[in-house]
Steps between C-alpha positions, in 0.01 A plus 500: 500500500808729597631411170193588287456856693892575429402436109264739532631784631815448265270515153322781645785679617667452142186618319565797298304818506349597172555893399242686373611625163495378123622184432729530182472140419231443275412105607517609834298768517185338322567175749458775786197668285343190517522424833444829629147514274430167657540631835286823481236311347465322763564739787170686254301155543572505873426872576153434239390205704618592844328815443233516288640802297467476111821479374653583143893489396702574119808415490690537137861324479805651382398346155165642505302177606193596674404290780199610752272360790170561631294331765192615343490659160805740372250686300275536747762678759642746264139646452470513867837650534372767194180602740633525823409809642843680497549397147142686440598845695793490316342493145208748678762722551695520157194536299389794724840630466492429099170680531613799715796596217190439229298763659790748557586445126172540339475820732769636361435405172180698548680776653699565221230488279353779639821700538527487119104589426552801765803606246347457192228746637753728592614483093143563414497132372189294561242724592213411328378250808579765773131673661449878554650482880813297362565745253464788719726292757759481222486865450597619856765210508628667205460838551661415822802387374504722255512798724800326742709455124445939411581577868823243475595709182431805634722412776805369306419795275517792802808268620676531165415927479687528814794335425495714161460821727798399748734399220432864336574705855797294493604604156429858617672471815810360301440833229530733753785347656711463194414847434644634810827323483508690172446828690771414753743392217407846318610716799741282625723589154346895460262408217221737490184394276462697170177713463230247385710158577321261716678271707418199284705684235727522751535129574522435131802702458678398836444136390666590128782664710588197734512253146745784356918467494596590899757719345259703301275561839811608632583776273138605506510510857843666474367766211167606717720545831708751299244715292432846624639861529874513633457665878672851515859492627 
């Protein structure tokens, strides 16, 4: 008896544990596929009868063999499976969501319909169908707008005057400037203004003096400086 009980615990001892991954050998891994299908057949027959629950298992191979059990009718518990309640709420709930985005799109569809009839009545397009109130509706709308569009221009318009007017004061401003630098200049070298020049004359020849030859200024400058009656001894 000793004997048999060492035996025992030796093979069982030596017994190697399976891993759980793929098995790369081909005969080997449709021996296990055989006996595992085997097994969980019958663990489903147990549970089924044990039980009382309606039981239904596919299994496909590696190869694509289909191989399936049922303690009552496979048929029958895939329909039951297909109305179980939660399977129903779920399909409840997708068509009301497929009919929620409907709605919204029609709406808008309808929408923008009526956005492009409201602008074709704008273009006086389509106006045959419109009643006496529509068409006096349509005539404040667009006397409305039409009224906001000459007070915009009027606007931009008054806008545009005013920059006109400050761009000419500048221009002005700059005139008078230029023409008193030409008035300093004038006294500064003892140029008096001729009976009947204006200053603009003036700035005309001053301007045809500084593009002249430097040495001919010079002996201008020189000549005036020494014209007049000698002073008395």
């Amino acid at each position: 008896m000793k004997g048999e009980l060492k035996c025992f615990y030796l093979v069982k001892m030596t017994r190697k544990k399976i891993q759980i991954k793929k098995i790369d050998n081909t005969a080997a891994r449709q021996v296990t596929f055989s006996k595992r299908r085997r097994g969980l057949f019958k663990k489903a027959y147990e549970l089924s009868t044990l039980c009382d629950a309606e039981i239904a298992l596919i299994v496909f191979s590696a190869t694509g063999k289909l191989f399936e059990y049922s303690n009552t009718s496979m048929g029958q518990v895939i329909e039951r499976r297909g109305l179980h309640p939660k399977n129903i709420n779920t399909l409840h709930q997708l068509s009301l969501g497929q009919q929620l985005d409907g709605g919204v799109h029609a709406m808008l569809i309808k929408e923008i319909a009526e956005k492009n009839r409201e602008l074709r009545h704008m273009r006086g397009e389509d106006l045959q169908g419109l009643s006496s109130e529509e068409l006096k509706k349509l005539e404040k709308i667009i006397e409305g707008s039409l009224r906001r569009v000459v007070e915009e221009k009027e606007e931009k318009s008054i806008k545009e005057i005013d920059a006109l007017k400050a761009k000419g004061e500048q221009l002005a401003e700059e005139n008078r400037r230029l023409k008193q630098q030409v008035m300093n200049l004038s006294a500064a070298q003892g140029h008096l203004l001729e009976p009947g020049q204006s200053s603009d004359s003036l700035v005309t020849n001053i301007s045809s003096m500084s593009s002249a030859d430097p040495r001919q200024d010079n002996d201008s400058c020189f000549a005036f400086l020494t014209l007049g009656l000698p002073f008395p001894d």
